[in-house]
PDB file with SEQRES, HELIX, SHEET and CRYST1 records, atoms N, CA, C and O in Angstrom:
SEQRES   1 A   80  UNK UNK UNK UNK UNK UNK UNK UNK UNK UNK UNK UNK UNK          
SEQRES   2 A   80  UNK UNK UNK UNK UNK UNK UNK UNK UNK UNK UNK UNK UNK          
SEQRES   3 A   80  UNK UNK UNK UNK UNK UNK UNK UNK UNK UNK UNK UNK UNK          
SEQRES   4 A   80  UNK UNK UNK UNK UNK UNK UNK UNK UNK UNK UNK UNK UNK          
SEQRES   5 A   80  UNK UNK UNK UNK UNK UNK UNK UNK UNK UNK UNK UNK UNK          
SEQRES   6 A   80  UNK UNK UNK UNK UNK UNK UNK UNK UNK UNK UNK UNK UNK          
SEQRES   7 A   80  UNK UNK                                                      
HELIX    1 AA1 UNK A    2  UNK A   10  1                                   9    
HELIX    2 AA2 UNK A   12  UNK A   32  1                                  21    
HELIX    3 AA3 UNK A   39  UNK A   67  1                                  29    
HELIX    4 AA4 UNK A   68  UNK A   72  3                                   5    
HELIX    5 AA5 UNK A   73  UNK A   78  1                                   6    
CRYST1    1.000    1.000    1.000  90.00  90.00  90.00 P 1           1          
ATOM      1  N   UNK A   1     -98.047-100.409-189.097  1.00  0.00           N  
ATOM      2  CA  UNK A   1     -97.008 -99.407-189.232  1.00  0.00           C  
ATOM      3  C   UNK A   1     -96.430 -99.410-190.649  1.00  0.00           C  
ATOM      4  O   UNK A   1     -95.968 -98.474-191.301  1.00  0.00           O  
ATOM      5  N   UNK A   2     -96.578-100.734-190.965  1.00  0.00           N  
ATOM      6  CA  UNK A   2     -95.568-100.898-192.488  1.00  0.00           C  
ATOM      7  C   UNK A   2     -96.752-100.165-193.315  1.00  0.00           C  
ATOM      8  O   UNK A   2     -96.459 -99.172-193.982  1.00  0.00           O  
ATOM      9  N   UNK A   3     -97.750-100.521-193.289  1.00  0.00           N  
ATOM     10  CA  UNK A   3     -98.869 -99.564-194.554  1.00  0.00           C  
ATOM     11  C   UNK A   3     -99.111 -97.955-194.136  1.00  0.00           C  
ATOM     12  O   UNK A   3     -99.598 -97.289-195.049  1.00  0.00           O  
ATOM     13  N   UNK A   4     -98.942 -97.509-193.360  1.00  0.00           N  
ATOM     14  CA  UNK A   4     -98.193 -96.162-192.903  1.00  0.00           C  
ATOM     15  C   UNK A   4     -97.371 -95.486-193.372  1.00  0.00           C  
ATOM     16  O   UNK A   4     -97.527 -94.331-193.769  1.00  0.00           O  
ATOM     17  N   UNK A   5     -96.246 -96.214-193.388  1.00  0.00           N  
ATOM     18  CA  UNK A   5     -94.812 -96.237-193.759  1.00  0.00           C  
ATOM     19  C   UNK A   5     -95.273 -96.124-195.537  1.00  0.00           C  
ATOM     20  O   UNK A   5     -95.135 -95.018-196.059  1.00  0.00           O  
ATOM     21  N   UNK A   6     -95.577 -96.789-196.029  1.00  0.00           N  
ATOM     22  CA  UNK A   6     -95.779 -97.133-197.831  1.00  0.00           C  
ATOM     23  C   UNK A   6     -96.706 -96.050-198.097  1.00  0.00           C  
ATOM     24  O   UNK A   6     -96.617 -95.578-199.231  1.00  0.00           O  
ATOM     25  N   UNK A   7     -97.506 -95.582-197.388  1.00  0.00           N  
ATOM     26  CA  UNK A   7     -98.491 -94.702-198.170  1.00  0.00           C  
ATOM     27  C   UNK A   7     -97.754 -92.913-197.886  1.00  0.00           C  
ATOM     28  O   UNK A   7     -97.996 -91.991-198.665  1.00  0.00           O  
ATOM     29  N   UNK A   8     -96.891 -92.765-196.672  1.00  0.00           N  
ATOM     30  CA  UNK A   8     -96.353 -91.837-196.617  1.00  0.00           C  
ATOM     31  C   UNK A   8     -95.279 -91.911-198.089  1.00  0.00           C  
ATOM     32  O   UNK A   8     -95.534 -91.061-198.942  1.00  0.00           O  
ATOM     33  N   UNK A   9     -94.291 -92.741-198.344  1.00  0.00           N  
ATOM     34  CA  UNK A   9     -93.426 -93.597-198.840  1.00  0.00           C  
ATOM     35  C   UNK A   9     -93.883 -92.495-200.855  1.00  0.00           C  
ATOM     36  O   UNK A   9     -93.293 -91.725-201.614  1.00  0.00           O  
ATOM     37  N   UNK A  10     -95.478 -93.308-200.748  1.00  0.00           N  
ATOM     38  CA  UNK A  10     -96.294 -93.066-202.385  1.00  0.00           C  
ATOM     39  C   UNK A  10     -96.458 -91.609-202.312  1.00  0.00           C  
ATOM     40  O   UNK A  10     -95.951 -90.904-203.185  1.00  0.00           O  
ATOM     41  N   UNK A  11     -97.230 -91.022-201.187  1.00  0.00           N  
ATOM     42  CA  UNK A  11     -97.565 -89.488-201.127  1.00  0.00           C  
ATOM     43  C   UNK A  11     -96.966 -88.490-199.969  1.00  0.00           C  
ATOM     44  O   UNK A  11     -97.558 -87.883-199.076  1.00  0.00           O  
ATOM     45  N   UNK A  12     -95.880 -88.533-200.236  1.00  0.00           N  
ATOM     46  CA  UNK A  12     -95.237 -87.527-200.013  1.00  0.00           C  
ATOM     47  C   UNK A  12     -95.136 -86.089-199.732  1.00  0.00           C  
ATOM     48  O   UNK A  12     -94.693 -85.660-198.667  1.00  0.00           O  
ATOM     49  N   UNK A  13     -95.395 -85.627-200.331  1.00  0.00           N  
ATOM     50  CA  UNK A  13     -95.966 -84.106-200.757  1.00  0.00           C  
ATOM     51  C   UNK A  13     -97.540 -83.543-200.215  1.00  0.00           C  
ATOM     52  O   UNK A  13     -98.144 -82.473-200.139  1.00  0.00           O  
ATOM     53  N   UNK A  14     -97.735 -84.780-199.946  1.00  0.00           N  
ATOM     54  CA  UNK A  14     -99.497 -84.780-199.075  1.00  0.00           C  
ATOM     55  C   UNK A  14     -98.989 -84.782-198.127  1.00  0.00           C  
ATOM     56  O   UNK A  14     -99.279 -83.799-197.446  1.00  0.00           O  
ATOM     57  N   UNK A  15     -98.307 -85.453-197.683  1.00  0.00           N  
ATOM     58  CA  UNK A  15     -97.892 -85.835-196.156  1.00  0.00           C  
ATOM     59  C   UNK A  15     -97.193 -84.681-195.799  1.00  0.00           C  
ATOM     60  O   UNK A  15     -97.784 -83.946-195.007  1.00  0.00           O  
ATOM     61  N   UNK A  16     -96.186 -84.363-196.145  1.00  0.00           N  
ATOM     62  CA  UNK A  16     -95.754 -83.178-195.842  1.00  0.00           C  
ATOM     63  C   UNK A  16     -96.577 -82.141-196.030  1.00  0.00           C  
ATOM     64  O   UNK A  16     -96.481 -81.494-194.987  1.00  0.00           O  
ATOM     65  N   UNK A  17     -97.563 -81.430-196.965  1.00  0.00           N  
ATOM     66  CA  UNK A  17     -98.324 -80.270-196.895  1.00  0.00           C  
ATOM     67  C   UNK A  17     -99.330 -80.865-195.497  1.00  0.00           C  
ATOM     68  O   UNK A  17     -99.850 -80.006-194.784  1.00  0.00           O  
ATOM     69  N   UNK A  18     -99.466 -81.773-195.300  1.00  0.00           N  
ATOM     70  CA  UNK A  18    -100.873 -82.057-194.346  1.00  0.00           C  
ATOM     71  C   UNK A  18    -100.393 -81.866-192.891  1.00  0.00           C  
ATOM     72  O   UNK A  18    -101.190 -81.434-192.058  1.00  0.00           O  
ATOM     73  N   UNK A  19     -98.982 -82.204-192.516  1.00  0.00           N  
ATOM     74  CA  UNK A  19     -98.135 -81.990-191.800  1.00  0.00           C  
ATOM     75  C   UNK A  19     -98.318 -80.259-191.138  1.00  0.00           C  
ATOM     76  O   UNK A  19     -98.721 -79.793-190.073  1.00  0.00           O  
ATOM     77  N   UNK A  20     -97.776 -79.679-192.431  1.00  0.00           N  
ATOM     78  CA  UNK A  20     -97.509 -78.133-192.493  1.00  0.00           C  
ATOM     79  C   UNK A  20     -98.646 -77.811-192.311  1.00  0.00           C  
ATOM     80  O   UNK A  20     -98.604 -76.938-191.444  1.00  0.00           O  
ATOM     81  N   UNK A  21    -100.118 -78.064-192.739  1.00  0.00           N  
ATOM     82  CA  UNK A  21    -101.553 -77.234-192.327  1.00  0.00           C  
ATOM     83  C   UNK A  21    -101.573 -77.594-190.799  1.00  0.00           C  
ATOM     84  O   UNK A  21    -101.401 -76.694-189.976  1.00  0.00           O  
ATOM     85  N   UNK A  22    -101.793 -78.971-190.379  1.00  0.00           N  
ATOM     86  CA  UNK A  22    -102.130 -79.185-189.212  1.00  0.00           C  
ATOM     87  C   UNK A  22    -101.007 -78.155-188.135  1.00  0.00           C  
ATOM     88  O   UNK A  22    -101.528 -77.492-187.239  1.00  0.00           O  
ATOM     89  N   UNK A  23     -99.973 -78.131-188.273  1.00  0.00           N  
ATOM     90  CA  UNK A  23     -99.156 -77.685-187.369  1.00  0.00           C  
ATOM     91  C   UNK A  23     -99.353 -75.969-187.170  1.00  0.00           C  
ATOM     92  O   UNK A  23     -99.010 -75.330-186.175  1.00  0.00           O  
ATOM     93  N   UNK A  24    -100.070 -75.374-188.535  1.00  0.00           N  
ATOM     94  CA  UNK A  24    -100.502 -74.123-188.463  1.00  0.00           C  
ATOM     95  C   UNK A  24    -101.704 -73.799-187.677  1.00  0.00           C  
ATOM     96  O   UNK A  24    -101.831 -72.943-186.802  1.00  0.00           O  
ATOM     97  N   UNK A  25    -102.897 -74.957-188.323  1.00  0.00           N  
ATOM     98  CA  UNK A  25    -103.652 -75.060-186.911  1.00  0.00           C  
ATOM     99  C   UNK A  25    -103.867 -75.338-185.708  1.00  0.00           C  
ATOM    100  O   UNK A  25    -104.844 -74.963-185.059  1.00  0.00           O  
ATOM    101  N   UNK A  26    -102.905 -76.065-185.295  1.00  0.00           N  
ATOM    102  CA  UNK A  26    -102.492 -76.043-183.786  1.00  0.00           C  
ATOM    103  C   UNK A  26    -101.536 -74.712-183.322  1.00  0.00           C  
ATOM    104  O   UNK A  26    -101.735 -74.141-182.250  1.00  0.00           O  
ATOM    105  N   UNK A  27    -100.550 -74.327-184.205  1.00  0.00           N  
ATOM    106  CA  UNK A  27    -100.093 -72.860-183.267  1.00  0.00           C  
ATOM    107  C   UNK A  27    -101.542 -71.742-183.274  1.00  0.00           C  
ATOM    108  O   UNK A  27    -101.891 -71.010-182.348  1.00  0.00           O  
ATOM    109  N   UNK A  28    -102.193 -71.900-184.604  1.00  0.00           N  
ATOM    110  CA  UNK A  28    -102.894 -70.566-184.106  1.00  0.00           C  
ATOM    111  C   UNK A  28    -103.915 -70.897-183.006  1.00  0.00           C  
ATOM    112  O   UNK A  28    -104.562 -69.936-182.591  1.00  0.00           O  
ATOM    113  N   UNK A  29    -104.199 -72.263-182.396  1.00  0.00           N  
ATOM    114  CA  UNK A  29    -105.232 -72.567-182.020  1.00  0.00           C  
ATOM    115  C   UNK A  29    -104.749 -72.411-180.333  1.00  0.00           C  
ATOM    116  O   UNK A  29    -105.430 -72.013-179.388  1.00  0.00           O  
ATOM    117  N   UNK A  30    -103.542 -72.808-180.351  1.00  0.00           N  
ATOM    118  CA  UNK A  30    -102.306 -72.399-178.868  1.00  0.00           C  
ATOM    119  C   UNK A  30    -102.464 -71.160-178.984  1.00  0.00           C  
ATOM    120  O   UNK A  30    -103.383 -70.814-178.241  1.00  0.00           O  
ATOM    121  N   UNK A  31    -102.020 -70.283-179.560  1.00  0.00           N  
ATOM    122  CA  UNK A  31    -101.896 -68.450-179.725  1.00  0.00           C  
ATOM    123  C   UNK A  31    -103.385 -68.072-179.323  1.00  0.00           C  
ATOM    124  O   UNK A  31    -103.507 -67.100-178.577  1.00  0.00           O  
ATOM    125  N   UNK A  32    -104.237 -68.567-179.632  1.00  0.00           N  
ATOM    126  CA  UNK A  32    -105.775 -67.587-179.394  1.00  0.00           C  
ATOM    127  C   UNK A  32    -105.600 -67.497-177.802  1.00  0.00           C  
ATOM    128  O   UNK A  32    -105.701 -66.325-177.441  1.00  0.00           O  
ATOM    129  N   UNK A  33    -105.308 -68.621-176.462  1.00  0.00           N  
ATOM    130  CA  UNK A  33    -105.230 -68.304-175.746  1.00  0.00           C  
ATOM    131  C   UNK A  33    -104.036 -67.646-174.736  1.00  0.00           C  
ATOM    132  O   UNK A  33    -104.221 -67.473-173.531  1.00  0.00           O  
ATOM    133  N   UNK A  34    -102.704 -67.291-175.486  1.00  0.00           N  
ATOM    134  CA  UNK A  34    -101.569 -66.719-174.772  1.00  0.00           C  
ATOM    135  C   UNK A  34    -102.055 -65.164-175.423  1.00  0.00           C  
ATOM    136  O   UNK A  34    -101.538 -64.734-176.454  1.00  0.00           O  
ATOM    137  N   UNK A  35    -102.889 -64.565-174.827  1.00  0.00           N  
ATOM    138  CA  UNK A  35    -102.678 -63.083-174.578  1.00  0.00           C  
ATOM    139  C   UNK A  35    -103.468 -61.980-175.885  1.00  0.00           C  
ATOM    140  O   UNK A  35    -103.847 -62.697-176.812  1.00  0.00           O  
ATOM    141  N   UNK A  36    -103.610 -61.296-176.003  1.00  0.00           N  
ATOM    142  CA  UNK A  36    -103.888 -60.297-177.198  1.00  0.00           C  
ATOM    143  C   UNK A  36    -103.213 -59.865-178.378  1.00  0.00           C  
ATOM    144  O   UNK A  36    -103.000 -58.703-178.721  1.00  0.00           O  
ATOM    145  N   UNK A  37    -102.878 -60.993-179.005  1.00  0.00           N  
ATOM    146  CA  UNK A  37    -101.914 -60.435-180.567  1.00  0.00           C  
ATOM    147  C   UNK A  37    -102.778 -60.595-181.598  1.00  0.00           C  
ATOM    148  O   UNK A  37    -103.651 -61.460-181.673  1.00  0.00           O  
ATOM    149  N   UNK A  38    -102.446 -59.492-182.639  1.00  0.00           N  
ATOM    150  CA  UNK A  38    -103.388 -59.157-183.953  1.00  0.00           C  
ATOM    151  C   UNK A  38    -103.344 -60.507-184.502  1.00  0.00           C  
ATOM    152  O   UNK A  38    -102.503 -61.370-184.250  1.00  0.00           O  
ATOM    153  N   UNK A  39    -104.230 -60.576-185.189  1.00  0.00           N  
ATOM    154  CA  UNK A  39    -104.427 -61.735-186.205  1.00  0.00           C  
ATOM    155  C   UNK A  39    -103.092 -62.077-187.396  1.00  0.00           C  
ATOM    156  O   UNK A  39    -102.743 -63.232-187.640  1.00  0.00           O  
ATOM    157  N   UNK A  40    -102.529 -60.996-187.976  1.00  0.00           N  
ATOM    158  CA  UNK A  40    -101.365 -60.889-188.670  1.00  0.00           C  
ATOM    159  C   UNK A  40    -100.013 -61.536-187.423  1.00  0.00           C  
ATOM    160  O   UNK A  40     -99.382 -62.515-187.819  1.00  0.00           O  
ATOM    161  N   UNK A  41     -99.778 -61.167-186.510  1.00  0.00           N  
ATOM    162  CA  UNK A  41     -99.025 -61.973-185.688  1.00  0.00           C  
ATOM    163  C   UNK A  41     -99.007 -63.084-185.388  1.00  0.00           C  
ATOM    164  O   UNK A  41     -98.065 -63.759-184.974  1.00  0.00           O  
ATOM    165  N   UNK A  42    -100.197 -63.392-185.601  1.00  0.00           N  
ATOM    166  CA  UNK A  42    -100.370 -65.116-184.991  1.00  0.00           C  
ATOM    167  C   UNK A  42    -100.127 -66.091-186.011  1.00  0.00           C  
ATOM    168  O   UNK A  42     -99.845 -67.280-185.866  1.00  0.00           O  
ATOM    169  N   UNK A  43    -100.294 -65.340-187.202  1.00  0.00           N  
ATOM    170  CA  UNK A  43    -100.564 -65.880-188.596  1.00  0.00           C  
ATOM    171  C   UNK A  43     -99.130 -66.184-188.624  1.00  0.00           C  
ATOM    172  O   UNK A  43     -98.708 -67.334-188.741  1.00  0.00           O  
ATOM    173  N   UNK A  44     -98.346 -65.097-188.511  1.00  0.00           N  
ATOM    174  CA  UNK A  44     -96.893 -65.028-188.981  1.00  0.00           C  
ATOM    175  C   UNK A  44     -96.218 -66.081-187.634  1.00  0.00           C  
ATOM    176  O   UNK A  44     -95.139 -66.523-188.028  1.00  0.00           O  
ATOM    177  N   UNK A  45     -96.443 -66.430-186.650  1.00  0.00           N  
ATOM    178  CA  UNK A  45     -96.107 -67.093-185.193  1.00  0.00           C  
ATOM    179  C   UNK A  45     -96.090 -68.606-185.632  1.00  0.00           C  
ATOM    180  O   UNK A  45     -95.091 -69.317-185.743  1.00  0.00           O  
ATOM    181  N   UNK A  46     -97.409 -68.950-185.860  1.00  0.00           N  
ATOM    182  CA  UNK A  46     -98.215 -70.138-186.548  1.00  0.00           C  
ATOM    183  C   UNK A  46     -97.249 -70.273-188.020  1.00  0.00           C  
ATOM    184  O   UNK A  46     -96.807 -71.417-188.123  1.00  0.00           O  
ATOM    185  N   UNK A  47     -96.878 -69.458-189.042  1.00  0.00           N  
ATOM    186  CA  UNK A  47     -95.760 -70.606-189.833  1.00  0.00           C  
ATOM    187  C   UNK A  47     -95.247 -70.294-189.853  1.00  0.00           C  
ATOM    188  O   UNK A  47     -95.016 -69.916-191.002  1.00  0.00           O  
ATOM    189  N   UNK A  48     -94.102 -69.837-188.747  1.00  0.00           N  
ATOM    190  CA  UNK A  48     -92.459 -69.961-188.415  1.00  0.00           C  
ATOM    191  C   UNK A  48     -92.984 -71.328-187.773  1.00  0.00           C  
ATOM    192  O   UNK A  48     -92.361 -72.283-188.236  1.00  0.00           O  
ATOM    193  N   UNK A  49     -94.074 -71.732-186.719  1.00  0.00           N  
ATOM    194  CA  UNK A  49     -93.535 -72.729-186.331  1.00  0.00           C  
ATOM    195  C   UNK A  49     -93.880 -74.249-187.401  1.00  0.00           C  
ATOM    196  O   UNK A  49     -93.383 -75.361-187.225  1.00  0.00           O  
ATOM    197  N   UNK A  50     -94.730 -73.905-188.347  1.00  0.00           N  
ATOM    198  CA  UNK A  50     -94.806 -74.874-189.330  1.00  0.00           C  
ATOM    199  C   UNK A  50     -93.937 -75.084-190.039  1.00  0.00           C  
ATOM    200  O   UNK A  50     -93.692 -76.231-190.411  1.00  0.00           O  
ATOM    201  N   UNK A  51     -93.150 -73.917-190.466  1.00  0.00           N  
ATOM    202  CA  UNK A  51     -91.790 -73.981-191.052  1.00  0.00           C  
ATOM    203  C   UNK A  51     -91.324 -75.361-190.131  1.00  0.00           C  
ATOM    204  O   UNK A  51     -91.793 -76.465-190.408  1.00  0.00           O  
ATOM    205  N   UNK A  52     -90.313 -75.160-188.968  1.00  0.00           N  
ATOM    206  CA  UNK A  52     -90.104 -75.342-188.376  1.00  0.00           C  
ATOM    207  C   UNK A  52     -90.468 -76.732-188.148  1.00  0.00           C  
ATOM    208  O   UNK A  52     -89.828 -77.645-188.671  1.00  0.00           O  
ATOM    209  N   UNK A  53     -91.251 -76.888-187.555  1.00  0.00           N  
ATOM    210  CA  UNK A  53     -91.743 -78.908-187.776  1.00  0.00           C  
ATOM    211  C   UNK A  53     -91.660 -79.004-189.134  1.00  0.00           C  
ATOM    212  O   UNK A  53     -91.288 -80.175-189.211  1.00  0.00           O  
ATOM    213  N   UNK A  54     -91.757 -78.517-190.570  1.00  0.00           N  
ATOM    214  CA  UNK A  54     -91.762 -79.139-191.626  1.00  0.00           C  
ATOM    215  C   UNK A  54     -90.227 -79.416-191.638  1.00  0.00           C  
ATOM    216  O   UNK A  54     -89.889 -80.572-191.892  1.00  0.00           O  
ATOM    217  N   UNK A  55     -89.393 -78.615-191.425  1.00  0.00           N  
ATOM    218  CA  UNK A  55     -88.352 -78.788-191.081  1.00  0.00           C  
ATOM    219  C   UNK A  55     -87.835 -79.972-190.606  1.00  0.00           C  
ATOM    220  O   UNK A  55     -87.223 -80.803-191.278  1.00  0.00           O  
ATOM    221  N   UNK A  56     -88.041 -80.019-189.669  1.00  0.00           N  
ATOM    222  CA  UNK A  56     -87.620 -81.341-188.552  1.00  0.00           C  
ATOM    223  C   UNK A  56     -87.966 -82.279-188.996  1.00  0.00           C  
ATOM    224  O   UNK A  56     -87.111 -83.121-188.721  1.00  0.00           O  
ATOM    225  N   UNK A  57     -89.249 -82.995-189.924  1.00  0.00           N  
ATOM    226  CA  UNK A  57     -89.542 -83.546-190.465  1.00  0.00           C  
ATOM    227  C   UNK A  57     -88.441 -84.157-191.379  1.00  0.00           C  
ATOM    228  O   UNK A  57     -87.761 -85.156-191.147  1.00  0.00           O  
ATOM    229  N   UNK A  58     -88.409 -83.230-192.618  1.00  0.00           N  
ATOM    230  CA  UNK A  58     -88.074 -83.425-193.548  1.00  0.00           C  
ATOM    231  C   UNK A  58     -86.188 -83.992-193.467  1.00  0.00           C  
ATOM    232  O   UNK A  58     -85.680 -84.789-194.255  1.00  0.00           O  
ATOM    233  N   UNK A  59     -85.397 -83.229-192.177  1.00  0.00           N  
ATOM    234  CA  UNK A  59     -84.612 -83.687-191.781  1.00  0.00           C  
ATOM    235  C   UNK A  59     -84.454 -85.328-190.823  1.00  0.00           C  
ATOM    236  O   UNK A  59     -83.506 -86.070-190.564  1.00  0.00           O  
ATOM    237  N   UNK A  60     -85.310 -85.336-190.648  1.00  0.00           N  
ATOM    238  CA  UNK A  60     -85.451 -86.869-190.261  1.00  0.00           C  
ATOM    239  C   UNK A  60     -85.832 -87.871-191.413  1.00  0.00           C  
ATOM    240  O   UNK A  60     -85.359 -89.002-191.298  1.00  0.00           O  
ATOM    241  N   UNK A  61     -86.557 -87.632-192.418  1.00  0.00           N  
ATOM    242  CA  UNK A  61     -86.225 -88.008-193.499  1.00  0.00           C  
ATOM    243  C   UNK A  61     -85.469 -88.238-194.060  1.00  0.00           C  
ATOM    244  O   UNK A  61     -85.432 -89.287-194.704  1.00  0.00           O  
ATOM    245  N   UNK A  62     -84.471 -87.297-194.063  1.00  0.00           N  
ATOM    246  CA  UNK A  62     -83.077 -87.525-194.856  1.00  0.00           C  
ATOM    247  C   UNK A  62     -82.244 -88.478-193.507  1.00  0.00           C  
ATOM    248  O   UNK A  62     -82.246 -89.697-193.678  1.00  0.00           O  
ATOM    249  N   UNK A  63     -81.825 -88.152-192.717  1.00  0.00           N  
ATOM    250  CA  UNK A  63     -81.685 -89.332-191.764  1.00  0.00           C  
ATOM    251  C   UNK A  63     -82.104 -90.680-191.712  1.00  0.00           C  
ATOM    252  O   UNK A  63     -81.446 -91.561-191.159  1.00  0.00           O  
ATOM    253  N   UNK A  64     -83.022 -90.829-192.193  1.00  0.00           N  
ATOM    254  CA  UNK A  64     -83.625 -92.083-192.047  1.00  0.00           C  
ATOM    255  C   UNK A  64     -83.308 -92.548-193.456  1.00  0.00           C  
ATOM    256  O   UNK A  64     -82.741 -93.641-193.449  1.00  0.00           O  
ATOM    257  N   UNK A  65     -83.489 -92.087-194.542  1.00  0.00           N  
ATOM    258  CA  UNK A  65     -83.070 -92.407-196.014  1.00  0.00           C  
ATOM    259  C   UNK A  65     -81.646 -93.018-196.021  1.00  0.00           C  
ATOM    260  O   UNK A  65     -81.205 -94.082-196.455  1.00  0.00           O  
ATOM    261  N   UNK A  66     -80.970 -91.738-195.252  1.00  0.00           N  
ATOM    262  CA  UNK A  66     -79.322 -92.370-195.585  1.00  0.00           C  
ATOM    263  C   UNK A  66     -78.978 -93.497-194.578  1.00  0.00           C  
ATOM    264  O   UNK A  66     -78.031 -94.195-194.941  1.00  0.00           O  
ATOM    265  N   UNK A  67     -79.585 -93.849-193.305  1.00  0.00           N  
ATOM    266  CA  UNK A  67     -79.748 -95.018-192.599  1.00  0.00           C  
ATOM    267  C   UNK A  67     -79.891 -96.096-193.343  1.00  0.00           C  
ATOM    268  O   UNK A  67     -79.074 -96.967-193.644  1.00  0.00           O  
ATOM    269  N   UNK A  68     -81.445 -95.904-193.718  1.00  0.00           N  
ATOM    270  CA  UNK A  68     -81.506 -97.562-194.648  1.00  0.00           C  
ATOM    271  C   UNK A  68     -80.663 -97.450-196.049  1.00  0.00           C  
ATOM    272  O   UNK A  68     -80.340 -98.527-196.551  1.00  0.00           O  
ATOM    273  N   UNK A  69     -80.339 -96.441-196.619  1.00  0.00           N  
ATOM    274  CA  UNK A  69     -79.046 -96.595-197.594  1.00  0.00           C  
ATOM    275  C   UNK A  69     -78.146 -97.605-197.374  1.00  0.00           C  
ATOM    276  O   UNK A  69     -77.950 -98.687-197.927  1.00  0.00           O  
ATOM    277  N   UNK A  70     -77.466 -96.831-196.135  1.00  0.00           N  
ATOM    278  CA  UNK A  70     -75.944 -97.286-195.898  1.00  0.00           C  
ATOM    279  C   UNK A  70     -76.438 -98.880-194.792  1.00  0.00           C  
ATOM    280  O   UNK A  70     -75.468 -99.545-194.430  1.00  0.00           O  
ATOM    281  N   UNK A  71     -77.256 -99.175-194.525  1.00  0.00           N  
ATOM    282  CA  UNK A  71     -77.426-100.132-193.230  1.00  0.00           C  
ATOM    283  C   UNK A  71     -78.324-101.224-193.811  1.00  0.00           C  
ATOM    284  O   UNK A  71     -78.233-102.395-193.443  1.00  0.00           O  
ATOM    285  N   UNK A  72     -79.336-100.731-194.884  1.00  0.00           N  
ATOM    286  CA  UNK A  72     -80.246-101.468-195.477  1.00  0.00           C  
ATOM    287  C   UNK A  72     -79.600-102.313-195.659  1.00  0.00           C  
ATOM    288  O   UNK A  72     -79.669-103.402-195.090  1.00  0.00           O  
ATOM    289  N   UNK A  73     -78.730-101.940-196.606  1.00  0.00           N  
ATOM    290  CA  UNK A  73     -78.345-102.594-197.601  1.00  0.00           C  
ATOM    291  C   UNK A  73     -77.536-103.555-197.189  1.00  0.00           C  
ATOM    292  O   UNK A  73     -77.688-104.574-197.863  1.00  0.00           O  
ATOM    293  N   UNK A  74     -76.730-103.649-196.351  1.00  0.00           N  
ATOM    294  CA  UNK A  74     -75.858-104.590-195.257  1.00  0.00           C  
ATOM    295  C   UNK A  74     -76.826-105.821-194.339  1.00  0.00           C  
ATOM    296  O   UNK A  74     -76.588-106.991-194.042  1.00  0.00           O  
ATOM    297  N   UNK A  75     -77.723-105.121-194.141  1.00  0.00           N  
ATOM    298  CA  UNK A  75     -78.552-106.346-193.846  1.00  0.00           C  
ATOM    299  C   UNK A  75     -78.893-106.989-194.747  1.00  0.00           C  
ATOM    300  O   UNK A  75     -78.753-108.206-194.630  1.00  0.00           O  
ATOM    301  N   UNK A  76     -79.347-106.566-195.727  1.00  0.00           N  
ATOM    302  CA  UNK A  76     -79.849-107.708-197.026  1.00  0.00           C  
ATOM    303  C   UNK A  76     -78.693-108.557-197.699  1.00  0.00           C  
ATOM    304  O   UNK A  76     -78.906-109.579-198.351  1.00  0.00           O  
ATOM    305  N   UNK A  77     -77.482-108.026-197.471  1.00  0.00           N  
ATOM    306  CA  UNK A  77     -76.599-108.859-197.870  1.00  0.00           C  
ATOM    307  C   UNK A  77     -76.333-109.890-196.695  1.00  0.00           C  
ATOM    308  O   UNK A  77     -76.215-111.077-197.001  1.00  0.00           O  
ATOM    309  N   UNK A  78     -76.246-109.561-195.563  1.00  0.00           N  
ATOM    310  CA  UNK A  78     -76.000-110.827-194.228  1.00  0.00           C  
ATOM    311  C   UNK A  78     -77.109-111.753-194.678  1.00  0.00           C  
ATOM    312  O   UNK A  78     -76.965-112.975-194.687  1.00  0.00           O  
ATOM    313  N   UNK A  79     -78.165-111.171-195.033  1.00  0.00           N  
ATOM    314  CA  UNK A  79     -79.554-112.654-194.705  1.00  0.00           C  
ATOM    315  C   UNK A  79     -79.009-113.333-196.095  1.00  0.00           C  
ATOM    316  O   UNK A  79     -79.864-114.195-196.297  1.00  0.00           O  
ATOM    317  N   UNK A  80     -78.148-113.414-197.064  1.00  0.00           N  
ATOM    318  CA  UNK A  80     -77.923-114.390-197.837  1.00  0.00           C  
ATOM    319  C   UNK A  80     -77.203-115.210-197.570  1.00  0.00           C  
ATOM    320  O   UNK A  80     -77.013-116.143-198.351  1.00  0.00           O  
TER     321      UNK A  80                                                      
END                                                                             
């Protein structure tokens, strides 16, 4: 988990664009079977919802940043 953690940590911007493709190919890949919409609809369906998880993402990020900010740092001072 920790070398997970470090390589998201180094590439960033990968992680997040790789995030945002995959999640486009899973809505359009959900959409082919709910019903008959043009290709331009699905397209546009598929990244609102990539928006959307990139979103959520990126807000848990900042959550988690200001966590080990404010909490990190309190633990590293107790273990002395």
């Amino acid at each position: 988990m920790e070398s997970l953690q470090s390589w998201v940590s180094e590439h960033k911007l990968t992680s997040i664009g790789t995030l945002w493709a995959s999640a486009i190919g899973a809505s359009l890949a959900h959409s082919r079977g709910n019903g008959p919409l043009k290709p331009s609809l699905r397209l546009i369906h598929a990244r609102m919802h990539a928006q959307a998880l990139t979103l959520a993402v990126l807000s848990g990020a900042a959550v988690y940043h200001y966590y080990e900010t404010k909490h990190g740092g309190e633990k590293g001072e107790k273990r002395n």
